[in-house]
N, C-alpha and C positions, 0 to 999 in steps of 0.2 A: 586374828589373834589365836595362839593357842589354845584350846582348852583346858582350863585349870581346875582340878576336882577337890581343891583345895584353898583354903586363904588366911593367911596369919596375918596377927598387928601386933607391933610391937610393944604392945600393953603387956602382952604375955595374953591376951584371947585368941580364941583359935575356932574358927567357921569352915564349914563344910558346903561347896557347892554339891547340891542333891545330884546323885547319880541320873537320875532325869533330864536334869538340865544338862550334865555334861554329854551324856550317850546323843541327845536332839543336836548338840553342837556338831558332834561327830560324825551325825547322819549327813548333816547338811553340806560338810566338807568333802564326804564322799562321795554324794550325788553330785559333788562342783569336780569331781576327779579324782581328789586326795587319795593315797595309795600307801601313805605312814603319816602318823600322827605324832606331835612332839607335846609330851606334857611337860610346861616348862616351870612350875611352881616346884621351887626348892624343897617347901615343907611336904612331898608327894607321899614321903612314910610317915611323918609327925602323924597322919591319920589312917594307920597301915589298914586296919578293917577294911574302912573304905574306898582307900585306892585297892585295893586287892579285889573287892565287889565289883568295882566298875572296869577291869582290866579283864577278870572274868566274863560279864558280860560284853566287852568290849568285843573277845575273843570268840562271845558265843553267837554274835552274831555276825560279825565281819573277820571268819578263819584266816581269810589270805592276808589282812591287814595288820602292816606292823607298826611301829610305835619305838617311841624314848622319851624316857624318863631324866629327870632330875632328881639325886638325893646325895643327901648330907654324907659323908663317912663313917659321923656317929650313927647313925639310921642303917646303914648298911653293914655294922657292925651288929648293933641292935637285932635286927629285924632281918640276920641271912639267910635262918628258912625260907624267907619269903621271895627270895631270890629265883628259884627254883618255879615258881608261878610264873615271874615275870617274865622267864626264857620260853617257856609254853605257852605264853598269849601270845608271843609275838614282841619281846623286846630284845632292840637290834641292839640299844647299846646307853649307858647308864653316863649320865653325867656326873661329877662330885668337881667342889670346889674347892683343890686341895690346899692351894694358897702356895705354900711353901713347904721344904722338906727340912727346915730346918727346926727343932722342937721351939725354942726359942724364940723365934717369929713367930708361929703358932699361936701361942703363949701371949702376944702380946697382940695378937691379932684378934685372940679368945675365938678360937676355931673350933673348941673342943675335940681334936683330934691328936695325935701323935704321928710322928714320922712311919713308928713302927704299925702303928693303926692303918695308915694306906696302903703299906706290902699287905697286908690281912685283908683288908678289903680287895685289893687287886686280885687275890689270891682266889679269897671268895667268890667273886666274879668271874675268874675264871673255871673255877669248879665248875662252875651252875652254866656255862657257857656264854656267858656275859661280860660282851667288851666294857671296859671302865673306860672313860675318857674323862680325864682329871684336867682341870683346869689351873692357872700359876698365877698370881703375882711375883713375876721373877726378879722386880727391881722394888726397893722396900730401902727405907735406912739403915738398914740393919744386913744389908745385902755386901756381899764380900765378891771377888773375882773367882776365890775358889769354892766360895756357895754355888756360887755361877755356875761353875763349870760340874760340880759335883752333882747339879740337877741336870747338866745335858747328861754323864756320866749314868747317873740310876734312866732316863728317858731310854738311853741306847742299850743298857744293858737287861733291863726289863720289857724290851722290844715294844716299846710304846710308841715310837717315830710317827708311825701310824697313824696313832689315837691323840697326838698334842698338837693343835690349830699352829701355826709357823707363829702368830698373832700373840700366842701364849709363852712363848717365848722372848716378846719386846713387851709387855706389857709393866707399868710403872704406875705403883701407890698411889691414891687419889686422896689428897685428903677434904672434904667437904667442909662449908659448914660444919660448928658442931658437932663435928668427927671425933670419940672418944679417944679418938691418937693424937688429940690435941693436950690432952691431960698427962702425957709422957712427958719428963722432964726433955729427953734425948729429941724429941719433937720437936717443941718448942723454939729449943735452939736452931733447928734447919730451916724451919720453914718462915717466907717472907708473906708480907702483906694479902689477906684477901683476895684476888682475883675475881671479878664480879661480874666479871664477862663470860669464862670459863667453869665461874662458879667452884674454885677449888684457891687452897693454899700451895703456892708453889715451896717445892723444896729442893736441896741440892744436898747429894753425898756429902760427907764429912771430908773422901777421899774420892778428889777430883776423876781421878783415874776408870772408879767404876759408873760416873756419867758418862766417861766417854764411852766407855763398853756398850752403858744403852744406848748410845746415839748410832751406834755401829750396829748395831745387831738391828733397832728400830728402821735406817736404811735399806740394810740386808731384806728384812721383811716388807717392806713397802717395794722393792724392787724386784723380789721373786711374785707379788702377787701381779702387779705389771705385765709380768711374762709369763706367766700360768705354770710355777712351777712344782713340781712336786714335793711334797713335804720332807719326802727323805733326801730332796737335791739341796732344800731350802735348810735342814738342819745339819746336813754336810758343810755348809757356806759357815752357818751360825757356831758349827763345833770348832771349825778351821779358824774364823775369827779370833773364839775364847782362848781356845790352842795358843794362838800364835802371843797373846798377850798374855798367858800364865807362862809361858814358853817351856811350853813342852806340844809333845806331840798326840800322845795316846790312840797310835794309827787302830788297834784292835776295837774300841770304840766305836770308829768312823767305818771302819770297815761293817761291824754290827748296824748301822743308822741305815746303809745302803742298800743291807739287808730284810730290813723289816718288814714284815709279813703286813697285809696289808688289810685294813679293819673299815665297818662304816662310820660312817659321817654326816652331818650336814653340809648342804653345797656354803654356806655362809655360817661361820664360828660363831658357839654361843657360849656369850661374856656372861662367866657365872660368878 
């Protein structure tokens, strides 16, 4: 397990694993070989003091070792001095779970973020020398064909190719148990019976058209991981898809996706 120097509960409390405990985590990963470390607790700024203490000490005693994070957009908005630390300890590259780029989804997702809050953040990041790797639920009831496409659209032109798992691009709404999206009138309507084996409520678009889109793209991605393909060959396939069923082309686009300058990663996507 990763190290986590932090831990929230949904009461609204909020606990701090001791920088002691986390740094003896870290030694002992090290001396097993470890060579970057991934801190994967969402709330990593919610206690920015103390993630900043032990990223320092992280840094003071293991210089060559690097590291990624996970934080919020709101946190990273919050707290982008502190940006600037984390490129000098040794962070490779910053998680955030941007959801969707639509305000509106957002909004109903209660992201506390905006559309225009993640260009700011990217922005941010990149100032400080720090890759963003933004995470999607690209398929939502609320998801259109040219939402669709309007996120591969900002992905290629913000040269992000890179930095977005092929994964993040087929991924589709989960609704749980007791999932606060069940309290939407617009919910309600879609989604069938319990599933008690999958442990979710299944649902289906309003407008048959953009299941099929995810079923096409969901292939797409299970068939390029098969053949170990590149991310920029794999959202060429996935831009040419959406293309071909908005029907248009938007070759400057595709041409930008082929191009994208090339960013770190984990070897296995992580579902934020």
């Amino acid at each position: 397990m990763p190290p986590l120097p932090t831990r929230s509960c949904y009461s609204g409390q909020f606990r701090i694993v001791s920088p002691e405990i986390v740094l003896a985590d870290i030694r002992q990963q090290v001396q097993a070989g470890a060579e970057h470390i991934t801190f994967g607790d969402p709330d990593f700024f919610n206690g920015i003091t103390h993630a900043l203490r032990i990223v320092d000490a992280l840094h003071a005693e293991y210089p060559t070792l690097t590291y990624d994070v996970t934080i919020k957009v709101e946190h990273l908005l919050r707290h982008n001095e502190a940006l600037t630390v984390l490129a000098r300890t040794g962070c490779l590259f910053i998680t955030s779970a941007v959801e969707s780029l639509d305000d509106q989804v957002l909004l109903k997702l209660e992201k506390g973020h905006t559309r225009s809050d993640f260009f700011r953040a990217l922005d941010l990041c990149a100032n400080a020398g720090l890759t963003l790797q933004p995470t999607f639920v690209p398929f939502t009831p609320w998801t259109t064909r040219e939402s669709y496409f309007d996120l591969l659209e900002t992905i290629a032109s913000r040269d992000l190719v890179a930095s977005v798992p092929s994964i993040q691009l087929a991924i589709r709404l989960l609704i749980p148990s007791r999932s606060r999206l069940l309290e939407l009138s617009e919910i309600a309507t879609l989604v069938g019976d319990f599933d008690s084996d999958k442990l979710i409520y299944p649902w289906h678009h309003s407008d048959p058209r953009t299941d099929t889109l995810a079923e096409h793209i969901s292939r797409i991605v299970a068939e390029a991981e098969k053949k170990r393909e590149s991310r920029s060959q794999t959202f060429e396939q996935i831009w040419e898809t959406a293309a071909e069923l908005q029907q248009t082309t938007h070759r400057e686009f595709r041409h930008a996706a082929s191009a994208s300058r090339p960013a770190p990663y984990l070897s296995e996507p992580w579902y934020c």
